[in-house]
C-alpha positions as CSV (number, residue, x, y, z in Angstrom):
1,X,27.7,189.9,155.7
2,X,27.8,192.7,153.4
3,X,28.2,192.7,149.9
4,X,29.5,195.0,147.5
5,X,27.7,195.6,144.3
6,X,30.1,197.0,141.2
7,X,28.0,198.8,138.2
8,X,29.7,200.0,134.9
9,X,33.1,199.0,133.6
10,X,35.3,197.9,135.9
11,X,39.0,197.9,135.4
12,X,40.9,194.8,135.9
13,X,44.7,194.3,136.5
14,X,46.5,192.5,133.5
15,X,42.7,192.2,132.2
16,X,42.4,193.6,128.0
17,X,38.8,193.7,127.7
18,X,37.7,194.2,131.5
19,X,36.0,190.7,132.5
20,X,36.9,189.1,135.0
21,X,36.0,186.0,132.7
22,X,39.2,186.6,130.7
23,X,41.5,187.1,133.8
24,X,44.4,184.3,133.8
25,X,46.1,183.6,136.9
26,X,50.1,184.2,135.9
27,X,51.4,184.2,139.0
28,X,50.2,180.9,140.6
29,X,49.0,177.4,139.7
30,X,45.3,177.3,138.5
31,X,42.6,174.6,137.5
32,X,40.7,175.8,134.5
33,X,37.1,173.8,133.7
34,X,35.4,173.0,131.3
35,X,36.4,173.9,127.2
36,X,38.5,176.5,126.4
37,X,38.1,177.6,123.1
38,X,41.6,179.8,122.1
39,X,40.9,181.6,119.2
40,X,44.7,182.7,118.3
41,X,47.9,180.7,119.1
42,X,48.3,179.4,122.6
43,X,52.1,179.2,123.1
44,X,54.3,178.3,126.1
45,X,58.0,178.9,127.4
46,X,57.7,175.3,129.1
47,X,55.5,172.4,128.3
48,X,51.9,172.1,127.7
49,X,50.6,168.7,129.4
50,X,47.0,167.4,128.8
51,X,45.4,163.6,129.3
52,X,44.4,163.9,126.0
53,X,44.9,166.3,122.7
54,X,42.0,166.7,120.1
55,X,41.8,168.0,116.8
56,X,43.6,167.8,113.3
57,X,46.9,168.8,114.9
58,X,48.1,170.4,111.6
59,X,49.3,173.5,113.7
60,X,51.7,171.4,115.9
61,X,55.6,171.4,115.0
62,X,58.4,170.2,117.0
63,X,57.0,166.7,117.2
64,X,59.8,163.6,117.2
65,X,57.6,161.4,115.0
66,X,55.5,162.3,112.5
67,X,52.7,159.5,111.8
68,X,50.2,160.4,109.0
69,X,49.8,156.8,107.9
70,X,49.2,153.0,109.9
71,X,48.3,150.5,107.0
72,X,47.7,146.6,107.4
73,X,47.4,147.1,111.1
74,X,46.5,143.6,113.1
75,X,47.8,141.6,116.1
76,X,51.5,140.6,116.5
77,X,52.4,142.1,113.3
78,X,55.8,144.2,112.9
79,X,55.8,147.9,112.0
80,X,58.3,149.1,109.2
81,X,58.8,152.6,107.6
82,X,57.2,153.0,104.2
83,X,58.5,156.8,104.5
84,X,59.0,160.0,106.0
85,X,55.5,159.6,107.5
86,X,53.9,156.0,107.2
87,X,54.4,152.7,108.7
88,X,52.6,149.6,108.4
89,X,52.5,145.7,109.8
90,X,54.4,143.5,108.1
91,X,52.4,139.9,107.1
92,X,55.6,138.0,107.2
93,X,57.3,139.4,110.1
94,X,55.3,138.5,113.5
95,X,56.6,138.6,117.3
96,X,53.9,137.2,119.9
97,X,56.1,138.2,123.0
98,X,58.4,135.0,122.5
99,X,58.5,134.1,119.3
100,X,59.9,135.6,116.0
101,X,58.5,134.5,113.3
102,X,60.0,135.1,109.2
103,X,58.3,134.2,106.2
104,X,61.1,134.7,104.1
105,X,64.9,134.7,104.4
106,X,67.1,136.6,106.8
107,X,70.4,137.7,106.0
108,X,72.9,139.1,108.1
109,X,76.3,141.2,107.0
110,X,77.6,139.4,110.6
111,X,77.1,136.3,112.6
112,X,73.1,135.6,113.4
113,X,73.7,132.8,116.9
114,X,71.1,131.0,118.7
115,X,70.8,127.9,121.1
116,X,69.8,126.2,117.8
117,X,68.5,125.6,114.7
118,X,65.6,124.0,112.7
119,X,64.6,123.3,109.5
120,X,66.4,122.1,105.8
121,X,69.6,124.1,106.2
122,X,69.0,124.8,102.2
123,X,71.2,127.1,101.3
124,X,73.9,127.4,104.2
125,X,77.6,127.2,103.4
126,X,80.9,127.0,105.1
127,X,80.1,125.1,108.0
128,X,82.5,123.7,110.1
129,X,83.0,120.0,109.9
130,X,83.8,119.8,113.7
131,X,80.5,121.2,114.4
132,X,78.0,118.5,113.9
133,X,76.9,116.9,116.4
134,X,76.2,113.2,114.8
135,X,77.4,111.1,112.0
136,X,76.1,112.3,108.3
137,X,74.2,109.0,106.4
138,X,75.5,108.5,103.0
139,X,71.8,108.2,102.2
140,X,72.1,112.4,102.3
141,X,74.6,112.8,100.5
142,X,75.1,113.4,96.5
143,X,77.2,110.9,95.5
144,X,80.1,111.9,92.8
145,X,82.6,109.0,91.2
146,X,84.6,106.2,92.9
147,X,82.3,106.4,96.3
148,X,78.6,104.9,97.3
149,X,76.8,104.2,99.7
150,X,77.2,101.1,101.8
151,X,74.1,101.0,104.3
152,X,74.2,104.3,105.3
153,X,78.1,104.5,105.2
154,X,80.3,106.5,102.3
155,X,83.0,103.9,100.9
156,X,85.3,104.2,97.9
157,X,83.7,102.2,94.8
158,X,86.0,99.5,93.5
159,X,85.3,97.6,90.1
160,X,85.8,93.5,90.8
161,X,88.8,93.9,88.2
162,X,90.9,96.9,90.0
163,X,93.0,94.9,91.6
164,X,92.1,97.2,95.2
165,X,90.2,95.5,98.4
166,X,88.8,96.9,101.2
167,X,89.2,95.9,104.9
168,X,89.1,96.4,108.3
169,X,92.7,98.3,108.3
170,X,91.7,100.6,105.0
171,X,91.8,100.2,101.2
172,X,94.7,97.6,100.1
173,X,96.1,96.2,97.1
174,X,94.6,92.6,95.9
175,X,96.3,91.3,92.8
176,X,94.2,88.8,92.4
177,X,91.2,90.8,91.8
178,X,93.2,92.5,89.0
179,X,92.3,91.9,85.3
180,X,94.7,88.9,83.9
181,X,97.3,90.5,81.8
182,X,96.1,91.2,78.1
183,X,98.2,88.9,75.5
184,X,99.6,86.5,79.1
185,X,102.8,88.2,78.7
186,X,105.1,91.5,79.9
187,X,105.5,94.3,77.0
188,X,108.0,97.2,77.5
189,X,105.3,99.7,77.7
190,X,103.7,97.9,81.3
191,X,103.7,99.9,83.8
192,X,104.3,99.3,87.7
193,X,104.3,101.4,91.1
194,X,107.2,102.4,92.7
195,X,108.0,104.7,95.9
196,X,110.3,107.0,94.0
197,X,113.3,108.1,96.5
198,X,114.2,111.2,94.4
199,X,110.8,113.0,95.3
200,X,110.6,112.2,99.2
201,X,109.2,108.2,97.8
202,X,106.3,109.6,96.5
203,X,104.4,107.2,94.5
204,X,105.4,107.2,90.6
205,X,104.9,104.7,87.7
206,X,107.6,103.1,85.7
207,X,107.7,101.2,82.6
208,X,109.7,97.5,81.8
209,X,111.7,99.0,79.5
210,X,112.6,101.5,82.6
211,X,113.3,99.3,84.9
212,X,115.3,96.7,82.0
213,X,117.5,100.2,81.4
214,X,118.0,100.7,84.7
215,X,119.2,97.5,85.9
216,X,121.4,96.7,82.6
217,X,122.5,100.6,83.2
218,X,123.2,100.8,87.2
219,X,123.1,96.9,88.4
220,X,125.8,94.5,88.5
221,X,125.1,90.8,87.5
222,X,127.3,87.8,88.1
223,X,128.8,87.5,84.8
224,X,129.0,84.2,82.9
225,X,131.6,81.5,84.7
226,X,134.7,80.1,82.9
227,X,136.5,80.7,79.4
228,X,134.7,80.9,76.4
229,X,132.5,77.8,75.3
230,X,132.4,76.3,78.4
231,X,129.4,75.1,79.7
232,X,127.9,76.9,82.6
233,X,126.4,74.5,85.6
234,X,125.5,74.9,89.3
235,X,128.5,74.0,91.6
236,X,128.1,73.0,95.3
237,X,128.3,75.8,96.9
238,X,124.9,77.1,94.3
239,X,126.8,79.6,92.2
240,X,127.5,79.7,88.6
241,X,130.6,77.6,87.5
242,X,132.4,76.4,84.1
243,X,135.1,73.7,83.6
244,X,137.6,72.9,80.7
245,X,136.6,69.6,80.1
246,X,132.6,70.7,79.6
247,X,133.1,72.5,76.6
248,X,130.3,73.5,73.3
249,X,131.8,75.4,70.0
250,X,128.7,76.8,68.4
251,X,130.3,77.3,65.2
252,X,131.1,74.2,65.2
253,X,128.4,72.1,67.4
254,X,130.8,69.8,68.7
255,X,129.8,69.2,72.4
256,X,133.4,68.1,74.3
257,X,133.5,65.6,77.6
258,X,136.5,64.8,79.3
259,X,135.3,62.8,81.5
260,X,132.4,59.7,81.9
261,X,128.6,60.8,80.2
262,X,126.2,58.5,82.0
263,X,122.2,57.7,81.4
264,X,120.2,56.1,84.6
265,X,118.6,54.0,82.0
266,X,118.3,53.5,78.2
267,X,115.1,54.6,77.4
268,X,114.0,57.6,74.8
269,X,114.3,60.4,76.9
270,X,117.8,59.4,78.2
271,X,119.8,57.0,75.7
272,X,122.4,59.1,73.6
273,X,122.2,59.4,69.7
274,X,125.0,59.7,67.2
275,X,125.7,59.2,63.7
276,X,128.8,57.4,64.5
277,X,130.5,56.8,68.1
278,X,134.3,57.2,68.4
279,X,137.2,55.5,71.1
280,X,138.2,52.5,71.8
281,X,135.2,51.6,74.0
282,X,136.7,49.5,76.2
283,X,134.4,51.6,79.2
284,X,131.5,50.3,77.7
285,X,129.1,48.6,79.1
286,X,125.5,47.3,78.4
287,X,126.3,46.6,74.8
288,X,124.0,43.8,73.1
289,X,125.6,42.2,69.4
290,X,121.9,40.7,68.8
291,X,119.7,43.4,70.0
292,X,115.9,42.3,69.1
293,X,112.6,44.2,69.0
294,X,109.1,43.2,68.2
295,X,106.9,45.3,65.8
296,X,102.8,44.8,64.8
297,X,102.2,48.4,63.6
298,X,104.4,50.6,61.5
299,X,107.4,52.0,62.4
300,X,111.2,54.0,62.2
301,X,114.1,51.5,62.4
302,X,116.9,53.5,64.4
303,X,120.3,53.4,64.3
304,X,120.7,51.1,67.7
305,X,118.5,48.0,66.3
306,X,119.8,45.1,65.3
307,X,117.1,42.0,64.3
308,X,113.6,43.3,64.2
309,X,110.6,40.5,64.3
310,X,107.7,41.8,62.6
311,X,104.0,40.4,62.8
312,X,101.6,40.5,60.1
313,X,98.0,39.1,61.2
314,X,96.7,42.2,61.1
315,X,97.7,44.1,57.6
316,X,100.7,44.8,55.9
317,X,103.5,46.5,57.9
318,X,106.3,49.1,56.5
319,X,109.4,49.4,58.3
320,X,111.2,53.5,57.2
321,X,114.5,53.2,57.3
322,X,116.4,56.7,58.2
323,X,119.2,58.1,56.2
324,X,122.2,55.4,55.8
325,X,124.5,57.9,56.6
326,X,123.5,57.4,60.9
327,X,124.8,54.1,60.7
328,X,128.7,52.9,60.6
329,X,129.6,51.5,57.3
330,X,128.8,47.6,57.4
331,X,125.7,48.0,60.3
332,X,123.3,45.2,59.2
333,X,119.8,45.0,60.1
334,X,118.0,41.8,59.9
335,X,113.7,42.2,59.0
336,X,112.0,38.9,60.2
337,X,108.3,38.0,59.6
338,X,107.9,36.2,63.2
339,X,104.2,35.7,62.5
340,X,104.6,33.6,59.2
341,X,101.5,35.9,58.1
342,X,103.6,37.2,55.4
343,X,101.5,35.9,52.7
344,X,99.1,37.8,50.5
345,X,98.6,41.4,50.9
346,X,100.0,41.3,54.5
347,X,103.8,42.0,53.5
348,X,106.9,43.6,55.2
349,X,107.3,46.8,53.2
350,X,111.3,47.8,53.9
351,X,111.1,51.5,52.7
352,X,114.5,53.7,51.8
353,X,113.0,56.4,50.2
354,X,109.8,57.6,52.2
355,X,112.0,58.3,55.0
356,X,115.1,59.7,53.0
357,X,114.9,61.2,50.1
358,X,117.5,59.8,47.9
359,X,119.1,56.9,49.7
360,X,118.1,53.3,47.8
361,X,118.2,49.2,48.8
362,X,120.0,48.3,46.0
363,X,118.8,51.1,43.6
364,X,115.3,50.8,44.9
365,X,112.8,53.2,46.9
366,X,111.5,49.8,48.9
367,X,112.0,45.6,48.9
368,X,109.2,43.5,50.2
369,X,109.4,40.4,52.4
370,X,106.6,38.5,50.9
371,X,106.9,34.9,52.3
372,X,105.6,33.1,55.2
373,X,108.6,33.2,57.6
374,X,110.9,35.5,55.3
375,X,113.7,37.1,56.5
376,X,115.4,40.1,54.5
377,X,119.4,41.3,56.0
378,X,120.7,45.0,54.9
379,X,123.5,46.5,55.5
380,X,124.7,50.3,55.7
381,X,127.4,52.1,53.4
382,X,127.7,54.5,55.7
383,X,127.1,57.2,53.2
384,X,123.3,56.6,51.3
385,X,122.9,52.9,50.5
386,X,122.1,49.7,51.8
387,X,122.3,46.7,50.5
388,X,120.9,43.5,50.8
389,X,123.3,41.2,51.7
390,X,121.1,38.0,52.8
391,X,117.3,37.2,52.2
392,X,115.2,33.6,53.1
């Protein structure tokens, strides 16, 4: 093999300084070792590529990101831009691959949507009520007026005086769980309920002084049967009726029967009182000329009594005579002592005055029967004396 030895400079093509050590390849691809120190810019029309760049880097441009700064660097954490040229990872912002994780709250300007979610919900509004998935316990709840809780349930709150109940079908109205009615009587100012037809039956209050308007206003009532002074009664067919012969003037109190006045028996609460009876009464029946009663206590004589035993064992014993006017002129009353006790202080006291002012026995207030067995007869004027007409 023979070998060519060059001495001297030696010309190289596309070579500046003449070594063949600063000869670059342009025309074909070309492996360069070791380091290359470039002591000007190295530029290229296409891309430089290297496994790995070294050096300050403060002569690069046209990079996409520029990274001066990576603060609070650790695993999992989030990076965020501080600025231009820093970033950092975030404490309270972690993702391990599956799982985000917020110290903090998260906002959105739209919907956020998951598969679910966990936790208080402190702080969320407007959520459907057709969305949960289970019943709400009224244990959860803040409670305002006229509701509680009822083992776990919301029900209304009723007072034991408001007059409402609650049952299986809802909330009713109990009226006897209402207050009783202050005073025990109506006033016009109470008010009632009524489903008011003028306003689609809405419910509306009214007063009884309303409703007394209303009915004396719009209503029509059966007026009173019969002619004036005629006495209204309950015919057989139940209405109101009146006849001619039942008849009261109240100017005049005169009470008019045609017709027969009847009592099932003669006792207080159904015998008939009059200061003077008038006809013929030859319809009468029942009458007694020697009516007697018995008396061994004080007592009225009235206007039907006749002979009138009294008994004495006890203490004296006054008989008040009413008013001599209730009597027909020439009644006699005969005072007995049946007991013939009538001795001492135990006397028959016949008294005028205490019962009626102004009418005497003889000019006197009172006689006395003072004699074992005594007997005293008096008889009516009619008009405001009596008079004794026998004695024994």
């Amino acid at each position: 093999m023979a070998y060519n030895v060059l001495k001297g400079n030696v010309q190289f093509i596309n070579s500046d300084s003449g070594s063949i050590e600063s000869m670059v390849d342009d025309y074909s691809n070309q492996t360069i070792a070791g380091i290359k120190t470039f002591s000007g810019i190295l530029t290229a029309s296409t891309g430089i590529s290297s496994s790995a760049y070294f050096g300050n880097g403060a002569g690069l441009s046209g990079l996409d990101v520029a990274v001066n700064t990576y603060d609070n660097a650790s695993n999992n954490r989030v990076l965020t831009s501080v600025d231009a040229t820093s970033i950092r990872g975030e404490d309270d912002l972690t993702f391990d691959g599956s799982l985000l994780t917020v110290l903090g709250d998260v906002t959105a300007s739209v919907n956020i949507s998951g598969s679910g979610f966990y936790g208080s919900a402190v702080g969320l509004k407007n959520i459907p009520v057709d969305q949960f998935a289970a019943n709400i316990s009224a244990t959860s709840l803040t409670l305002g007026n006229g509701v509680e809780n009822s083992g776990g349930s919301l029900v209304a709150k009723l007072s034991a005086s408001s007059g409402l109940s609650l049952t299986s079908d809802g909330l009713g109205v109990n009226p006897n769980g209402a207050a009783t009615l202050a005073g025990g009587s109506l006033a016009g100012a109470d008010e009632f309920l009524v489903s008011d037809n003028n306003v689609s039956n809405a419910l509306r209050k009214a007063t009884i002084t309303n409703l007394q308007t209303y009915m004396q206003s719009n209503l029509s009532f059966g007026g009173a049967a019969g002619s004036q002074h005629q006495i209204q009664f309950r015919d057989g067919g139940g209405s109101f009726a009146a006849s001619s012969d039942l008849t009261f003037n109240d100017s005049t109190n005169v009470l008019v029967l045609n017709g027969q006045l009847t009592a099932s028996t003669l006792v207080s609460s159904s015998q008939v009182f009059a200061t003077s009876f008038h006809g013929d009464g030859s319809s009468l029946t029942g009458l007694s000329t020697n009516s007697y009663k018995s008396f061994t206590t004080n007592f009225n004589v009235f206007a039907e009594h006749d002979l009138l035993g009294v008994v004495t064992t006890g203490s004296a014993i006054t008989a008040s005579l009413p008013a001599a006017s209730q009597f027909n002129p020439g009644h006699r009353i005969t005072f007995k002592d049946v007991s013939g006790s009538c001795s001492g202080s135990n006397h028959i006291v016949i008294s005028a005055s205490s019962y009626h002012a102004g009418d005497r026995i003889d000019g006197q207030g009172i006689v006395k029967i003072e004699a074992g067995f005594g007997a005293v007869t008096l008889a009516s004027d009619g008009v405001a004396s009596f008079f004794i007409v026998s004695t024994s």
